[in-house]
VONUKE-399198 format. One record per residue: y, x, z of N, C-alpha, C in turn; chain. Coordinates in nm, 2 decimals, padded with zeros to 4 digits. Atoms other than C-alpha are relative to their C-alpha. Layout:
BEGIN
+--------+--------+--------+--------+--------+--------+--------+--------+--------+------+
:    n.y :    n.x :    n.z :   ca.y :   ca.x :   ca.z :    c.y :    c.x :    c.z : unit :
+--------+--------+--------+--------+--------+--------+--------+--------+--------+------+
:      Y :      X :      Z :      Y :      X :      Z :      Y :      X :      Z :    A :
...
+--------+--------+--------+--------+--------+--------+--------+--------+--------+------+
//
This chain:
BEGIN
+--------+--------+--------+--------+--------+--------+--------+--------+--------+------+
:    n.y :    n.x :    n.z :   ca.y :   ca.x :   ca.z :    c.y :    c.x :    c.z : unit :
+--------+--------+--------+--------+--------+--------+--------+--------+--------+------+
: -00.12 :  00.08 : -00.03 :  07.69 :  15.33 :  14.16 :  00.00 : -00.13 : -00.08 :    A :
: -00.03 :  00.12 :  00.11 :  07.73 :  14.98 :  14.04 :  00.12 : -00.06 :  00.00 :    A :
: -00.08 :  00.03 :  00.09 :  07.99 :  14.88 :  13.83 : -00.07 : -00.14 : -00.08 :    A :
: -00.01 :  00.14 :  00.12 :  08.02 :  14.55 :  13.67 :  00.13 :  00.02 : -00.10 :    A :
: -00.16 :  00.04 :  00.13 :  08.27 :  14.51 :  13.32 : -00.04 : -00.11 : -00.05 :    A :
: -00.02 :  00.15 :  00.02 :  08.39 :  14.21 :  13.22 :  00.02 :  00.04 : -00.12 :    A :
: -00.08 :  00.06 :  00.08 :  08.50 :  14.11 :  12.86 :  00.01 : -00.10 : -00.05 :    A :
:  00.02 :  00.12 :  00.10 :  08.56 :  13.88 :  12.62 :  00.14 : -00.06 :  00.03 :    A :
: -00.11 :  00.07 :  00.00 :  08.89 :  13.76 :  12.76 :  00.09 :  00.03 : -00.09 :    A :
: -00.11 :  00.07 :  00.09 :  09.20 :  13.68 :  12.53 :  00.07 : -00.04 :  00.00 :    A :
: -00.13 :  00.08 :  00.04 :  09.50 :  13.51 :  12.38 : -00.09 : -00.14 : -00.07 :    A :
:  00.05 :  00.13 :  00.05 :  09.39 :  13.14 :  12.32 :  00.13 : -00.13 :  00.00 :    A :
: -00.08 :  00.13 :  00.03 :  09.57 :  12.82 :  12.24 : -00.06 : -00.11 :  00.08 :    A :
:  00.04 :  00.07 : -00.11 :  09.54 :  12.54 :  12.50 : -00.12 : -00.09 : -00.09 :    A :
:  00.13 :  00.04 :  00.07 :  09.17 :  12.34 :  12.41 : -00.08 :  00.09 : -00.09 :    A :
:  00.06 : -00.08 :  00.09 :  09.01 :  12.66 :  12.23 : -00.08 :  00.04 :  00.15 :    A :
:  00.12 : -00.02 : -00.04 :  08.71 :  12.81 :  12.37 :  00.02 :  00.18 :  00.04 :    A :
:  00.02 : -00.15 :  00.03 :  08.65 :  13.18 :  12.50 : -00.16 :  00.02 :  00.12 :    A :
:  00.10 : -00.05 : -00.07 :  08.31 :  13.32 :  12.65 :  00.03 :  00.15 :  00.08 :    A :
: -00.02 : -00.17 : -00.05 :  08.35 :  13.62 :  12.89 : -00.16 :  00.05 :  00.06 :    A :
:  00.11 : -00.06 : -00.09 :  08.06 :  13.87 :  13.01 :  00.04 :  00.11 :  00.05 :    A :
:  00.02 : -00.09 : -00.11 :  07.98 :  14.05 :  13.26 : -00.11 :  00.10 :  00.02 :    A :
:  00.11 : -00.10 : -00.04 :  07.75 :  14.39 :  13.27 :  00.01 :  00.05 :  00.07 :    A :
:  00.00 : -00.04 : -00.12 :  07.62 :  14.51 :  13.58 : -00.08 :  00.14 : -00.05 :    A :
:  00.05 : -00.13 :  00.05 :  07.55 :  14.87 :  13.55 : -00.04 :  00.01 :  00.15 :    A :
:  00.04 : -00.03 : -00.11 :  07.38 :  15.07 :  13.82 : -00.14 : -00.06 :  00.07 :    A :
:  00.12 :  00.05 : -00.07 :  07.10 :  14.82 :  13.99 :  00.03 : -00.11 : -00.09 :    A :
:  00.10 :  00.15 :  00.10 :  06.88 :  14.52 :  13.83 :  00.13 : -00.11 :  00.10 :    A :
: -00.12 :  00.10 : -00.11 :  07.12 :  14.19 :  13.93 : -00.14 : -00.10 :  00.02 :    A :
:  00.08 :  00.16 : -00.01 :  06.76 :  13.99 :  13.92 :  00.00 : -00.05 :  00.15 :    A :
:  00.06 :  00.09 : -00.12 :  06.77 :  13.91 :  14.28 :  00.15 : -00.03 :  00.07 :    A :
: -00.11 :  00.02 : -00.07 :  07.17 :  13.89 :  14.31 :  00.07 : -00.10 : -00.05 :    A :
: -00.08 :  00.08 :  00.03 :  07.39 :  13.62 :  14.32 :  00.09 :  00.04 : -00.06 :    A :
: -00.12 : -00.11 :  00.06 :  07.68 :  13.67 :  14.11 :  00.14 : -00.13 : -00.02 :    A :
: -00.08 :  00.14 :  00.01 :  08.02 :  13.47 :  14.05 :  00.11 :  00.07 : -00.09 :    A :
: -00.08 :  00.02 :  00.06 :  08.34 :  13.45 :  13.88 :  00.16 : -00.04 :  00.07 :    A :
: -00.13 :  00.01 : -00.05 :  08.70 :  13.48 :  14.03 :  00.14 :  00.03 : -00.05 :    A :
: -00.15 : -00.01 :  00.10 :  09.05 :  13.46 :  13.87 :  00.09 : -00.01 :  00.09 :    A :
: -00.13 : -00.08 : -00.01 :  09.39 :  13.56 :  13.93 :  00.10 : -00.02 : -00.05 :    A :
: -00.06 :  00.05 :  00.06 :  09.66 :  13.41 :  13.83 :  00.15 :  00.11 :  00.06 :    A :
: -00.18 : -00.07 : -00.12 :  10.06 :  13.64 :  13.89 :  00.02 : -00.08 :  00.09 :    A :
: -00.07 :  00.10 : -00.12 :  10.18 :  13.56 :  14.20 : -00.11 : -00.06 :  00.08 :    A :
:  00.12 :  00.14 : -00.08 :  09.86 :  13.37 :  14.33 : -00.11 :  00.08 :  00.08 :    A :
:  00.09 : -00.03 : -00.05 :  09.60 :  13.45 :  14.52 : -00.15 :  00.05 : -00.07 :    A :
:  00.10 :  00.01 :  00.09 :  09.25 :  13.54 :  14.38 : -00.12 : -00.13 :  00.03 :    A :
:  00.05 :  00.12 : -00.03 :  09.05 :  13.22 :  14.35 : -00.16 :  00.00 : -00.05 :    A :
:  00.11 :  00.01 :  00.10 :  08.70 :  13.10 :  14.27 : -00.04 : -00.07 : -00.13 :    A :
: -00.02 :  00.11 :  00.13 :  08.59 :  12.97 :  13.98 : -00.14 : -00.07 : -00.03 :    A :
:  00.15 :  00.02 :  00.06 :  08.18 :  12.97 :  13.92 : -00.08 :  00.09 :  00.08 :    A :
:  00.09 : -00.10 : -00.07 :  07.90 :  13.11 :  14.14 : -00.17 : -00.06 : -00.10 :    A :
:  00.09 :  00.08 :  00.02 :  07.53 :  13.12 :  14.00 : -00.09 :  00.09 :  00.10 :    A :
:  00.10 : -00.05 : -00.09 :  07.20 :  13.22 :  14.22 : -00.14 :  00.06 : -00.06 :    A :
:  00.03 : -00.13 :  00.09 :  07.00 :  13.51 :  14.12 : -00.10 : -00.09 : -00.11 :    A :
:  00.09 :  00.08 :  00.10 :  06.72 :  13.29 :  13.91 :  00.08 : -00.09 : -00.09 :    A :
: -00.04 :  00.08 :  00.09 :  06.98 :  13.08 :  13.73 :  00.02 : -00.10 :  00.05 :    A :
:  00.06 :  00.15 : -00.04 :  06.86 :  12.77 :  13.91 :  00.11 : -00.12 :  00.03 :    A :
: -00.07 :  00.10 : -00.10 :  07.15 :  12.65 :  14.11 :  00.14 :  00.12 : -00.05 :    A :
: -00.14 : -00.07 : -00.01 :  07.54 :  12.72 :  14.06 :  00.11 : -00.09 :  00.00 :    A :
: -00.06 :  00.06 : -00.06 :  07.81 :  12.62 :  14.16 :  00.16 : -00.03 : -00.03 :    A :
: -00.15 : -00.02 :  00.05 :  08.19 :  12.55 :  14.04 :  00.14 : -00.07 :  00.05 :    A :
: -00.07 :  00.08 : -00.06 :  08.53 :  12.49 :  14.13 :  00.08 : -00.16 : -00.03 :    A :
: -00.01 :  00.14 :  00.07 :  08.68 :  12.12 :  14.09 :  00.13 :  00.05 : -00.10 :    A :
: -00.08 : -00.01 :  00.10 :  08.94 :  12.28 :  13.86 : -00.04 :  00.05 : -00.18 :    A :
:  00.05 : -00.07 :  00.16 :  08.70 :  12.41 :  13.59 : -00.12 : -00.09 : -00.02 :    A :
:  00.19 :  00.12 : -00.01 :  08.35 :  12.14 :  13.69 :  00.03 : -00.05 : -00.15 :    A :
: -00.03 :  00.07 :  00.11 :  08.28 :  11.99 :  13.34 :  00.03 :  00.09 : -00.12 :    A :
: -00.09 : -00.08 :  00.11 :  08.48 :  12.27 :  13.13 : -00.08 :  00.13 : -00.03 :    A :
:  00.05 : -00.19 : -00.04 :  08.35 :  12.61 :  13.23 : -00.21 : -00.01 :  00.00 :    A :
:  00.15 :  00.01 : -00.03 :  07.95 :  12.70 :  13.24 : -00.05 :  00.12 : -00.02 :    A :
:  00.05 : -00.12 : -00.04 :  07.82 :  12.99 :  13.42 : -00.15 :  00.03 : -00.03 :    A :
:  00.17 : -00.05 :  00.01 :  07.46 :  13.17 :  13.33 :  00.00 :  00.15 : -00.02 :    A :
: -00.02 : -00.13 : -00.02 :  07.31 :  13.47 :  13.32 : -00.15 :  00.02 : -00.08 :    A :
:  00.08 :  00.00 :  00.07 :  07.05 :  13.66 :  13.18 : -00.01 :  00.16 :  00.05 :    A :
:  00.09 : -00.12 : -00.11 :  06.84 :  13.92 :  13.41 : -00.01 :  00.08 : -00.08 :    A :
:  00.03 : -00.12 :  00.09 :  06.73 :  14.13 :  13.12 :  00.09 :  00.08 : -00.07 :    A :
: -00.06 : -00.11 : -00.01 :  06.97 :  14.24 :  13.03 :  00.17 :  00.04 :  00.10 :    A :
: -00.08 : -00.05 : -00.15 :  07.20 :  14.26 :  13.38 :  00.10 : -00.08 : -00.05 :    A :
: -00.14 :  00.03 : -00.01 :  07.47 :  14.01 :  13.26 :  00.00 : -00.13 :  00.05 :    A :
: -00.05 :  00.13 : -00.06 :  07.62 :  13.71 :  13.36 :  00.13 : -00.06 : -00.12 :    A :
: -00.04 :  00.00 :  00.13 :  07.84 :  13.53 :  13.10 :  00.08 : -00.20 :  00.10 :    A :
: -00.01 :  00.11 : -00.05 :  08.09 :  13.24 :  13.19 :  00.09 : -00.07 : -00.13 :    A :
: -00.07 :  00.05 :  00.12 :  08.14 :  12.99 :  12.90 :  00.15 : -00.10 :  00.04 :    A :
: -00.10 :  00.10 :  00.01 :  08.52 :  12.85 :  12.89 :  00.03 : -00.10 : -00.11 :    A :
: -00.06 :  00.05 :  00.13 :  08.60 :  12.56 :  12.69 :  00.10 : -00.10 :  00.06 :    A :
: -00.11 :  00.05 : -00.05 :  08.88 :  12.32 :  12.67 :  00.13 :  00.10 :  00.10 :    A :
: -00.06 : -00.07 : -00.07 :  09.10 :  12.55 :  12.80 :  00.10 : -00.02 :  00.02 :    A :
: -00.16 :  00.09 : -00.02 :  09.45 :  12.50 :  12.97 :  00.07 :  00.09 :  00.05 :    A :
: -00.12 : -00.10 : -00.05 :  09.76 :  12.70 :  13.06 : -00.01 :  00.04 :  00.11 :    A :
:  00.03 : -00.04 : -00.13 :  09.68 :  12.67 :  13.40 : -00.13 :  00.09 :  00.04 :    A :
:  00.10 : -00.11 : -00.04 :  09.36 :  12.90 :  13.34 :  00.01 :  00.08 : -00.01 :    A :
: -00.08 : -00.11 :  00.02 :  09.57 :  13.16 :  13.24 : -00.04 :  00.08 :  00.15 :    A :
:  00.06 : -00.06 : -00.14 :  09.45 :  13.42 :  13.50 : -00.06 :  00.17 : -00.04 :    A :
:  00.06 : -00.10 :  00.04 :  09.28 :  13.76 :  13.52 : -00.13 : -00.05 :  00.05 :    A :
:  00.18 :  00.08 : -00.01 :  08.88 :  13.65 :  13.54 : -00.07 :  00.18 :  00.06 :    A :
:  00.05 : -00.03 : -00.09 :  08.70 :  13.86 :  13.79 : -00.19 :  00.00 :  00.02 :    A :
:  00.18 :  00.04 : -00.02 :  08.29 :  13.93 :  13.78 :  00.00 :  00.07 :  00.15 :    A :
:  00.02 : -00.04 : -00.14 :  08.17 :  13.98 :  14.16 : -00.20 :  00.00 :  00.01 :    A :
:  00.15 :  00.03 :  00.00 :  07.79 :  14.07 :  14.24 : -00.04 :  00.01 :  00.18 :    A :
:  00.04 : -00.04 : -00.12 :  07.61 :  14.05 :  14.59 : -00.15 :  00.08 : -00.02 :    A :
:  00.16 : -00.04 : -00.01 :  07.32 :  14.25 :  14.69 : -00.06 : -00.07 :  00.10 :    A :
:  00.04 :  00.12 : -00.07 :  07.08 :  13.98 :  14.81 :  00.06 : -00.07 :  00.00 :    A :
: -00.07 :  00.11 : -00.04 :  07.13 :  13.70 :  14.96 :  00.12 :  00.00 :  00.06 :    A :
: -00.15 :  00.00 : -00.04 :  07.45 :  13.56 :  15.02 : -00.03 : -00.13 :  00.15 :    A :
:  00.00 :  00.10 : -00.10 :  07.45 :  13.41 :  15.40 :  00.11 : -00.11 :  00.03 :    A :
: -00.08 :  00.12 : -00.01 :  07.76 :  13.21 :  15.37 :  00.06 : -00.05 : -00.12 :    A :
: -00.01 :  00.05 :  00.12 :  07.95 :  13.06 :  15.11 :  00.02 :  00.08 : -00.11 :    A :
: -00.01 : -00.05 :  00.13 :  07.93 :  13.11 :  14.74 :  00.14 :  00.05 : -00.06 :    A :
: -00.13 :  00.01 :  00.05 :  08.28 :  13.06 :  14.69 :  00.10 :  00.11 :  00.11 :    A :
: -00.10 : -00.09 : -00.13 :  08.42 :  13.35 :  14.97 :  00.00 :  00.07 : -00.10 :    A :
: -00.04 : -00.10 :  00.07 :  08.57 :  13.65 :  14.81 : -00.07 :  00.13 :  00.09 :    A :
:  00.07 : -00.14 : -00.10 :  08.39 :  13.85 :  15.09 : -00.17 : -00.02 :  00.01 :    A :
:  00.16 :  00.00 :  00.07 :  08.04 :  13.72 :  14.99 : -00.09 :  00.10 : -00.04 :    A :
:  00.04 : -00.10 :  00.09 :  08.05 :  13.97 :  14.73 : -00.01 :  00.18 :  00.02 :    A :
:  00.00 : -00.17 :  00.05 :  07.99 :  14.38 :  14.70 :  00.07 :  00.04 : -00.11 :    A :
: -00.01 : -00.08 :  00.11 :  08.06 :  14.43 :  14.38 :  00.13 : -00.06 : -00.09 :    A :
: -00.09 :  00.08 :  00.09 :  08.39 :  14.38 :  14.18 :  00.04 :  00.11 : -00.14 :    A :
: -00.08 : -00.04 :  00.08 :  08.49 :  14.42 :  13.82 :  00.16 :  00.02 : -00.03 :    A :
: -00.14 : -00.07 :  00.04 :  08.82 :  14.57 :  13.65 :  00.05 : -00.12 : -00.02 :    A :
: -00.05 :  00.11 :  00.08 :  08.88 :  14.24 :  13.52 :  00.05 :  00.02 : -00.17 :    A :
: -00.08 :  00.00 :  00.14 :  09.01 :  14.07 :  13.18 :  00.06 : -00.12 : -00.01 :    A :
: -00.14 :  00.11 : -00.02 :  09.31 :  13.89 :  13.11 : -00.07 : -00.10 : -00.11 :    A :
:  00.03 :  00.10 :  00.07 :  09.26 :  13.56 :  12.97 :  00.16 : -00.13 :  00.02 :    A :
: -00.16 :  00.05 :  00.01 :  09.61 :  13.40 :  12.83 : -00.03 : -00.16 : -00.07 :    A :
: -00.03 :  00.14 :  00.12 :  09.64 :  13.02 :  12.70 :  00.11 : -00.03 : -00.03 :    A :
: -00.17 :  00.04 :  00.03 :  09.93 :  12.90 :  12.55 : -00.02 : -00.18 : -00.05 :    A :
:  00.05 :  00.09 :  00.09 :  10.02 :  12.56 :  12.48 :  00.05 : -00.06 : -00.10 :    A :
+--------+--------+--------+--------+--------+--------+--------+--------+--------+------+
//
């Protein structure tokens, strides 16, 4: 069965920094795209960061471009999305998603993906 868990999320102060990862248990992620989706109360669940299974190419939303920076690292099955500058409005529950294979339509669908984490809350204050 695969299972992805997220952590790293937190209580942060608006402009501080937090790293979250993501371990995919179950199957190798080297050949799957993988991404990043948050959750805010009340809201929808949104995208935030997609990368493609080699690293090469990824992709982000215009609310995080510049701030956020998705990578990953095959060996050992994770995915890892760096926040910095951080703002009240990222306040969210952060979301790891994996596909198996290729993904035929967009990066940023929520139906892309197979695979979803439990999530972890990530609080800013400001």
């Amino acid at each position: 069965q695969v299972q992805p868990v997220e952590s790293g999320g937190g209580f942060v102060h608006a402009g501080e920094s937090l790293r979250l990862s993501c371990v995919v248990s179950g199957r190798p992620i080297s050949n799957s795209p993988m991404a990043w989706f948050r959750q805010a109360p009340g809201q929808e669940r949104e995208f935030v960061a997609a990368i493609n299974w080699s690293g090469g190419s990824s992709d982000y939303a215009d609310s995080v471009k510049d701030r956020f920076t998705i990578s990953r690292d095959n060996a050992k099955n994770t995915v890892f999305l760096q926040m910095n500058s951080l703002k009240p409005d990222d306040t969210a529950v952060y979301y790891c998603a994996v596909k198996e294979g290729p993904i035929s339509g967009t990066y940023r669908a929520l139906l892309s993906y197979d695979y979803w984490g439990q999530g972890t809350q990530v609080t800013v204050s400001s």
